[in-house]
Residue frames relative to the residue before (quaternion, step in Angstrom):
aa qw qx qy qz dx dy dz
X 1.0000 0.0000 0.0000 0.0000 0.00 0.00 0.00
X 0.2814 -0.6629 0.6426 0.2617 3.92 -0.47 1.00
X 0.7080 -0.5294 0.4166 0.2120 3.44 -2.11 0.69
X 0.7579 0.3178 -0.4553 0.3426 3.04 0.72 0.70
X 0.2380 0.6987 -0.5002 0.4528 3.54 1.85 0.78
X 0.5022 -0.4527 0.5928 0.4376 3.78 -1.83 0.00
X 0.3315 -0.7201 0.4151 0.4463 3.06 -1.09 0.61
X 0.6773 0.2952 -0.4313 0.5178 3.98 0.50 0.55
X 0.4740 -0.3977 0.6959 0.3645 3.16 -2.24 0.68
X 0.8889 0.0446 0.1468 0.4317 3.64 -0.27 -1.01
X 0.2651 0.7594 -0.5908 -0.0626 2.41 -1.14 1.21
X 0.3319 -0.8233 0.4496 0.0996 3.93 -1.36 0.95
X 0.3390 -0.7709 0.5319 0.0890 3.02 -1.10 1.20
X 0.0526 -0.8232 0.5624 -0.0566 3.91 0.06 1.31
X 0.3906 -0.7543 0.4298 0.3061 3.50 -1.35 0.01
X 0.6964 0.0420 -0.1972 0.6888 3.51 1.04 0.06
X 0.6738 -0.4757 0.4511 0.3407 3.06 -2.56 0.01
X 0.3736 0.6250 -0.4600 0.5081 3.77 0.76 0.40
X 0.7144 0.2559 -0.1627 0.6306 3.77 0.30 -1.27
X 0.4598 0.6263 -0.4056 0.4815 3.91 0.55 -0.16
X 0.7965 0.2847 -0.0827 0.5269 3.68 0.37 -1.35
X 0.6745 0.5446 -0.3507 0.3541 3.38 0.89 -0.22
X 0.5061 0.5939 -0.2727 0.5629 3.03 2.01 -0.72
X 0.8316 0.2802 -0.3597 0.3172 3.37 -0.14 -1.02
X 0.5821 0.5514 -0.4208 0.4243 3.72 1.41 0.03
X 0.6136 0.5489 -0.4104 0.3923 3.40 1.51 0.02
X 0.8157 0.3259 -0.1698 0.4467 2.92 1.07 -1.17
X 0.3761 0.6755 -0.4282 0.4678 3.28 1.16 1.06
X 0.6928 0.3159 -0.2964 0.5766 3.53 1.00 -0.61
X 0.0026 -0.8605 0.5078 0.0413 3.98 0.28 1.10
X 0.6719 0.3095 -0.5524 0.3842 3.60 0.75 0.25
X 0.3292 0.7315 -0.4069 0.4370 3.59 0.98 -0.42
X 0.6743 0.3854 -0.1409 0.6139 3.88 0.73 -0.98
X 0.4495 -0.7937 0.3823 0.1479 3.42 0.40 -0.77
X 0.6469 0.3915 -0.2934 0.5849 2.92 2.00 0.63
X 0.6971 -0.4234 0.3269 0.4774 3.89 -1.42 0.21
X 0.8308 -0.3177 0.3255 0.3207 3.44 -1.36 0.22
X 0.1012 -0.7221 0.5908 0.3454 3.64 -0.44 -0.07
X 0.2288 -0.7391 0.5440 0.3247 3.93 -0.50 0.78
X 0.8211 0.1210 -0.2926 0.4748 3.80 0.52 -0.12
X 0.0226 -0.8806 0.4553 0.1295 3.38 -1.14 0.02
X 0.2327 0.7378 -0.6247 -0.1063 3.85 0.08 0.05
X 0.3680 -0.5599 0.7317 0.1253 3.52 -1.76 0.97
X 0.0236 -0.7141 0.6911 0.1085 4.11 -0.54 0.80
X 0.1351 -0.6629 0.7252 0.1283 3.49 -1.92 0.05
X 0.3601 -0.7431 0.5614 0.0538 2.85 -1.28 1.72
X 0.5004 -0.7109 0.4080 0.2787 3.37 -0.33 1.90
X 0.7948 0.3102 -0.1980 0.4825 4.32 0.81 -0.37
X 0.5798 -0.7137 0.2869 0.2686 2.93 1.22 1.51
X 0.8290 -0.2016 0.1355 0.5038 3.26 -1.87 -0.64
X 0.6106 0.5509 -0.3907 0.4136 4.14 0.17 -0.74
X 0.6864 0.2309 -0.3190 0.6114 4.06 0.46 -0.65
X 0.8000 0.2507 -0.4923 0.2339 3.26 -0.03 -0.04
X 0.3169 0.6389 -0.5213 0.4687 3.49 1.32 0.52
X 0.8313 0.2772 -0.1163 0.4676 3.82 0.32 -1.36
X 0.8984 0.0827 -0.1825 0.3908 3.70 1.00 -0.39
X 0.1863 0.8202 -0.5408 0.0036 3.36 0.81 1.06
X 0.6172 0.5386 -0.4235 0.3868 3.29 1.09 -1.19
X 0.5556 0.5459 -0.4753 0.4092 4.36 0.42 -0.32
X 0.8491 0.3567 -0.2518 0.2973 2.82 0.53 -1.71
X 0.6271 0.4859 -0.2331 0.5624 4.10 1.58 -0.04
X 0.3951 0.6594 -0.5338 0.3523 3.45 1.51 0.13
X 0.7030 0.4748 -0.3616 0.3868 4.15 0.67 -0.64
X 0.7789 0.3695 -0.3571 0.3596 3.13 1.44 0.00
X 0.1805 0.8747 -0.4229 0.1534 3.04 1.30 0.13
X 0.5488 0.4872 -0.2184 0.6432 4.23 1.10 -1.09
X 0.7460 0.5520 -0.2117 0.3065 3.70 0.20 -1.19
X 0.8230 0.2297 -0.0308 0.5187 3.98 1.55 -1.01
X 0.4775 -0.5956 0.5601 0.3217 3.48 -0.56 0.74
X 0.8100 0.0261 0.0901 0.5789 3.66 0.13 -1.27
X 0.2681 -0.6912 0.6707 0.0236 3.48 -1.53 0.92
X 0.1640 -0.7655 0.6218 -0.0225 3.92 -1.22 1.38
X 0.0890 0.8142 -0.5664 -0.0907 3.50 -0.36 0.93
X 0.1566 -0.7778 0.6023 0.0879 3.76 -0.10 1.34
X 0.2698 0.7209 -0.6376 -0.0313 4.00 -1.67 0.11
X 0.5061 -0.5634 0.5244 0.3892 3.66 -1.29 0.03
X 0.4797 -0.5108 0.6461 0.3026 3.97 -1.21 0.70
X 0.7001 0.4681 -0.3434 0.4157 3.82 0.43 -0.95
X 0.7957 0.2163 -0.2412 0.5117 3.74 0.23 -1.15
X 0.4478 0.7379 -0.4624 0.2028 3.89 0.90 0.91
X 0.4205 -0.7230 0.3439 0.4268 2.45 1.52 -0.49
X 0.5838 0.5225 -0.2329 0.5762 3.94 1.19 -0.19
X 0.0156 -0.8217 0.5645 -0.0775 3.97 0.74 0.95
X 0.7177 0.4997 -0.2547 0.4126 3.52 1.04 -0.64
X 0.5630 0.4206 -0.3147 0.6381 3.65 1.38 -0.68
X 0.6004 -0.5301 0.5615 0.2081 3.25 -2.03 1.20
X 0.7032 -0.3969 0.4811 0.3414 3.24 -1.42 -0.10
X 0.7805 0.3733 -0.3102 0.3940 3.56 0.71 -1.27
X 0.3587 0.8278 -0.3035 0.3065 3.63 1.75 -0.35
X 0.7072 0.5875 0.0144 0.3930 2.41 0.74 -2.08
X 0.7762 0.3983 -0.1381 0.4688 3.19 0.79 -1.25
X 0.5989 0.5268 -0.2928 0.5272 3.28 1.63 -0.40
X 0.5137 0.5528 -0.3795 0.5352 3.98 1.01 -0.47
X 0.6733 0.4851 -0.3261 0.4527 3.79 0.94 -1.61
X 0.5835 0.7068 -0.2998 0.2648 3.69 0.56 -1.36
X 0.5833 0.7228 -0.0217 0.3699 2.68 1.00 -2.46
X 0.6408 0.6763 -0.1235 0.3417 3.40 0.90 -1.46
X 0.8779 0.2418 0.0750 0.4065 2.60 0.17 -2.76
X 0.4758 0.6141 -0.4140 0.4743 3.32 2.00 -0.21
X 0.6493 0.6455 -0.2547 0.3112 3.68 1.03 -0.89
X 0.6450 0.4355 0.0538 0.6256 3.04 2.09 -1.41
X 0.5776 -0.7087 0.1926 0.3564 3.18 1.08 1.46
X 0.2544 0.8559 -0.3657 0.2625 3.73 0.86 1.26
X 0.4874 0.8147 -0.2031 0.2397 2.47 1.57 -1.53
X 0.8149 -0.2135 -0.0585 0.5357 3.70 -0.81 1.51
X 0.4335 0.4295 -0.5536 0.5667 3.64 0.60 1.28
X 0.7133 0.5859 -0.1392 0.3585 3.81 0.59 -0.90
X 0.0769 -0.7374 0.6710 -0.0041 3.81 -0.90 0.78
X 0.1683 -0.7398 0.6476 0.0703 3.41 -1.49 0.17
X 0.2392 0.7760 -0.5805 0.0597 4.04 -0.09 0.32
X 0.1340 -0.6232 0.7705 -0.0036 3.89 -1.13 1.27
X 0.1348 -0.6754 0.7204 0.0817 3.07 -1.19 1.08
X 0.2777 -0.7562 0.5924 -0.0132 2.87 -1.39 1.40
X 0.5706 -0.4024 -0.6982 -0.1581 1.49 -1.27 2.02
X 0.8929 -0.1883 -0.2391 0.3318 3.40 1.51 1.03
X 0.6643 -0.2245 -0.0283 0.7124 3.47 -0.74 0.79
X 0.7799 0.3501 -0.4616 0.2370 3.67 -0.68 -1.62
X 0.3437 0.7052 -0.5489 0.2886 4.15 1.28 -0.19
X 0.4607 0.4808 -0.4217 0.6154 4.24 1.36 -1.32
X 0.7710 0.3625 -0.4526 0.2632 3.55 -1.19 -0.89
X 0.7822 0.3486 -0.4106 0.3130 4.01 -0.13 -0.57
X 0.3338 0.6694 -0.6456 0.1535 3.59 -1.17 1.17
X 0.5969 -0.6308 0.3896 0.3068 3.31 -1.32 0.37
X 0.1893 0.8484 -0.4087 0.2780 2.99 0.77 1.42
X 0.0613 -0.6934 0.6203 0.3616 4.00 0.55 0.09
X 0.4329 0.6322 -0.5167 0.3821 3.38 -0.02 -0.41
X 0.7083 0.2589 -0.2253 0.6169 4.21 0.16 -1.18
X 0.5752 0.5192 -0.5319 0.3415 3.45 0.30 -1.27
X 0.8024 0.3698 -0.2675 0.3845 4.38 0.34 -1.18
X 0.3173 0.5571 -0.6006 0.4777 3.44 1.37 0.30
X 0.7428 0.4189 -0.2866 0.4367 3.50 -0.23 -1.83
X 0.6033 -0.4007 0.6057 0.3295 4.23 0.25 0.12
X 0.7399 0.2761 -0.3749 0.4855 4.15 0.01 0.37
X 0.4034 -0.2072 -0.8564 -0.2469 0.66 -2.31 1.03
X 0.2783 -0.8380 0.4641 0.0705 3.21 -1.69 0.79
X 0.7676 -0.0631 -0.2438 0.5893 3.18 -0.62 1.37
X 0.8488 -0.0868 0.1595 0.4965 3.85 0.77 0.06
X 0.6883 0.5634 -0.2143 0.4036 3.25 1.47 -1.33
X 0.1324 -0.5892 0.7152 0.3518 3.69 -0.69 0.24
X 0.6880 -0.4603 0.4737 0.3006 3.36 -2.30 0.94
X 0.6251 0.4838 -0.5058 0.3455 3.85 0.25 -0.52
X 0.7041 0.5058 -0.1973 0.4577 3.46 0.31 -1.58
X 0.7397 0.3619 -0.3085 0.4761 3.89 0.71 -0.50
X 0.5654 0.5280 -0.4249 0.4701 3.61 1.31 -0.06
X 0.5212 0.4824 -0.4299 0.5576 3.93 1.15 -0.97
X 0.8290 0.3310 -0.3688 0.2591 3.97 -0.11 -1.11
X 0.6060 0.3926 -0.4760 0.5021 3.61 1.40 0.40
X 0.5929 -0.5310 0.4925 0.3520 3.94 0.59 0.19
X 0.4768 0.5426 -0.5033 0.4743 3.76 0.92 0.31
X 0.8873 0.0558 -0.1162 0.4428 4.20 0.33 0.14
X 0.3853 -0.7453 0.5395 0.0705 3.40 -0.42 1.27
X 0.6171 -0.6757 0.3013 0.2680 3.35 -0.86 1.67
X 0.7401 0.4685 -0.2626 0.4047 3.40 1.40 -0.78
X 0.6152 0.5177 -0.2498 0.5396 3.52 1.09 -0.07
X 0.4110 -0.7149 0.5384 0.1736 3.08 -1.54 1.05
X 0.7286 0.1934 -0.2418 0.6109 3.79 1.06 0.13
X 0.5899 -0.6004 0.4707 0.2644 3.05 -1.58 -0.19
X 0.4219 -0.7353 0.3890 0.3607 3.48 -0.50 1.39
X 0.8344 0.1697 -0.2769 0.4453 3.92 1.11 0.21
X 0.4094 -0.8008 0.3893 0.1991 3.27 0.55 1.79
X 0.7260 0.4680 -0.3193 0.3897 3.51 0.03 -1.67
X 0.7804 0.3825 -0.2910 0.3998 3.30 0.35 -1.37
X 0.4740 0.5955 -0.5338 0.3686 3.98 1.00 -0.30
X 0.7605 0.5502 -0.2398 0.2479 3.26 0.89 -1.26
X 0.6685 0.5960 -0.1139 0.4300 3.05 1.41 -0.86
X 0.4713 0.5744 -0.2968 0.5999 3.16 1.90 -0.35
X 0.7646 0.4651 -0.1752 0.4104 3.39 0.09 -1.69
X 0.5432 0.5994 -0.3393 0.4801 3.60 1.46 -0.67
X 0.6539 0.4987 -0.1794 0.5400 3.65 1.20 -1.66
X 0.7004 0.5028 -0.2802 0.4220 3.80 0.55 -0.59
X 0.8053 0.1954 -0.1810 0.5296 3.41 1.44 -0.77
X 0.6705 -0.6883 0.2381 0.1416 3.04 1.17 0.55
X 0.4602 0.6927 -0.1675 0.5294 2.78 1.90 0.54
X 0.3754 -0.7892 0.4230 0.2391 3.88 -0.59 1.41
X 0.3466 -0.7298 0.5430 0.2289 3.33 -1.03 1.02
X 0.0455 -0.8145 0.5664 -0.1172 3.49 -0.50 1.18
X 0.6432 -0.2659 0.5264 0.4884 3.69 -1.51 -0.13
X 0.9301 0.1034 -0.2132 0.2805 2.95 -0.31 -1.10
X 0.0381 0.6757 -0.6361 0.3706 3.52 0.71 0.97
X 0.8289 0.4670 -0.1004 0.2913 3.12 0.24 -2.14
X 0.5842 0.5823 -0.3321 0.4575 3.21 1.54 -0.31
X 0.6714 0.6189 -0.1098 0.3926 2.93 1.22 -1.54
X 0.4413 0.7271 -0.1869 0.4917 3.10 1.80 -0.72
X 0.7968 0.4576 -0.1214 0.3754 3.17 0.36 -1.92
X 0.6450 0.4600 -0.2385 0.5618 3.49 1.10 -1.57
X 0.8884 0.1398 -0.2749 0.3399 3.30 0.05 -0.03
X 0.4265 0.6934 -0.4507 0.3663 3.62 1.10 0.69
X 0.2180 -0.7807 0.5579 0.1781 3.72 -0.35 1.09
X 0.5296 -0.6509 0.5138 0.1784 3.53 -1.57 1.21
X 0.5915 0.5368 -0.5309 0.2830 3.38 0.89 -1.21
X 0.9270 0.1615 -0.2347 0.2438 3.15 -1.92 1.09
X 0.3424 0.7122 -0.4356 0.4310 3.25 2.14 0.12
X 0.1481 -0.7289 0.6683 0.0060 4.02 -0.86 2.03
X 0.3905 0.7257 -0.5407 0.1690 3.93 1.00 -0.46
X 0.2944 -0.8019 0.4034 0.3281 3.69 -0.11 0.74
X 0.3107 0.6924 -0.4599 0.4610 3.53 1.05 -0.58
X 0.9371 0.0636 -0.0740 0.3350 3.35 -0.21 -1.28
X 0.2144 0.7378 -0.4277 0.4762 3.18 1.56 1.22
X 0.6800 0.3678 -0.1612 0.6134 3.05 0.28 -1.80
X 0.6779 0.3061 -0.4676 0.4777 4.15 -0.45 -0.33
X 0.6293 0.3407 -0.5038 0.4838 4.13 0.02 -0.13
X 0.5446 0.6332 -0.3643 0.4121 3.72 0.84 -1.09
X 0.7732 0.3604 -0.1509 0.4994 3.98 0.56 -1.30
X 0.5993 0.4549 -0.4227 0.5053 3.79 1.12 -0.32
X 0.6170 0.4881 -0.5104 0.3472 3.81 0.81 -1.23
X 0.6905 0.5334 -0.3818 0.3049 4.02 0.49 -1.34
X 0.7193 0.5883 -0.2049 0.3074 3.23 1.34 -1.22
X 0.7293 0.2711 0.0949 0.6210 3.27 1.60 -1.48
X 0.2461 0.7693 -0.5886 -0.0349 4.14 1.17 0.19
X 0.5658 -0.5570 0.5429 0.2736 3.34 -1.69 0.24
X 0.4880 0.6192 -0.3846 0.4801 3.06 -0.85 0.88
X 0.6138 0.5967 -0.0967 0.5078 3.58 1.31 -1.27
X 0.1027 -0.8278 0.4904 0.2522 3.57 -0.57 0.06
X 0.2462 -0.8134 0.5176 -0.0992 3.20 -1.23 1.14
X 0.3717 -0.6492 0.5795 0.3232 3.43 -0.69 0.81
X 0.6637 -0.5277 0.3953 0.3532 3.51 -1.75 -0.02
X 0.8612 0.4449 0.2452 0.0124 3.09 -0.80 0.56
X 0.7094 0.4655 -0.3843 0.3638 3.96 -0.12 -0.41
X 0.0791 -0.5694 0.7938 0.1987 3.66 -0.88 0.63
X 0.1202 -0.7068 0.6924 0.0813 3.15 -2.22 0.12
């Protein structure tokens, strides 16, 4: 990028290091997504999790505002504290904000609903051996139905976090960041409808399309 570019394509404002690592393993795999490289990137965490960054992203990204071509503001509806407001609410209150605070059509806003672990569940073996399964014999689908944590008709659980956290304890395996990386790089999109993560491939394709050329790369 010459000196008179921002010095980031993107940058994202998350609320912990869990959603931190999941990003940069998402937005590390850029044809997978369907768009050019990102040559810069910094992924920030907002030290008061999902609630400030519901009520103060636009403060806390106001110093960068000179500094980023484009601005991500990712959180969970669950740890927002606002269980009663939708997803698109939410994201409209955030918007609202950063558009006010000189965002405005540089800026995105995606609440997954009703959190991050909602990205982790597909019929991927591939996640299934992140999470430690199969265990002792069991494949992870069929042992989530026999603890009541996933209904035969559904392709996730209706309480994501806590599936994980179970299936982690059962196989004995440390929940870490980088799980969450490990997660990402190797979770497959095909047929992923979660809308959350619709609309965030939807804002990278306009922002970043393939086709474009792009250096590798940079986290910060």
């Amino acid at each position: 990028m010459n000196a008179a570019a921002k010095q980031w394509e993107l940058l994202v404002l998350t609320a912990d290091k869990n959603a931190q690592s999941a990003l940069e393993g998402l937005l590390g795999r850029p044809q997978a997504l369907g768009i050019r490289p990102i040559q810069a990137l910094r992924i920030l965490v907002h030290p008061r999790r999902d609630p400030a960054v519901l009520r103060d992203s636009h403060n806390f990204l106001r110093p960068f505002l000179g500094q980023a071509r484009y601005c991500l503001v990712v959180f969970d509806r669950e740890g927002s504290g606002e269980r009663n407001r939708g997803r698109d609410e939410l994201e409209g209150i955030v918007q609202s904000n950063l558009d006010a605070n000189g965002w405005q059509g540089r800026s995105a806003v995606v609440v997954i609903d009703p959190e991050l672990e909602a990205w982790v569940w597909s019929d991927s073996p591939q996640a299934d051996a992140v999470l430690g399964w199969p265990c002792g014999g069991r494949q992870l689908r069929q042992w989530l139905m026999a603890c009541g944590l996933l209904q035969r008709e559904n392709t996730k659980p209706s309480r994501p976090k806590e599936a994980v956290e179970t299936a982690l304890r059962e196989s004995r395996t440390s929940r870490s960041s980088a799980l969450y990386k490990a997660l990402a790089v190797k979770m497959s999109f095909k047929g992923c409808t979660d809308a959350a993560f619709g609309k965030l491939r939807r804002c990278l394709a306009a922002w970043f399309p393939a086709g474009n050329k792009g250096a590798n790369t940079r986290i910060g």
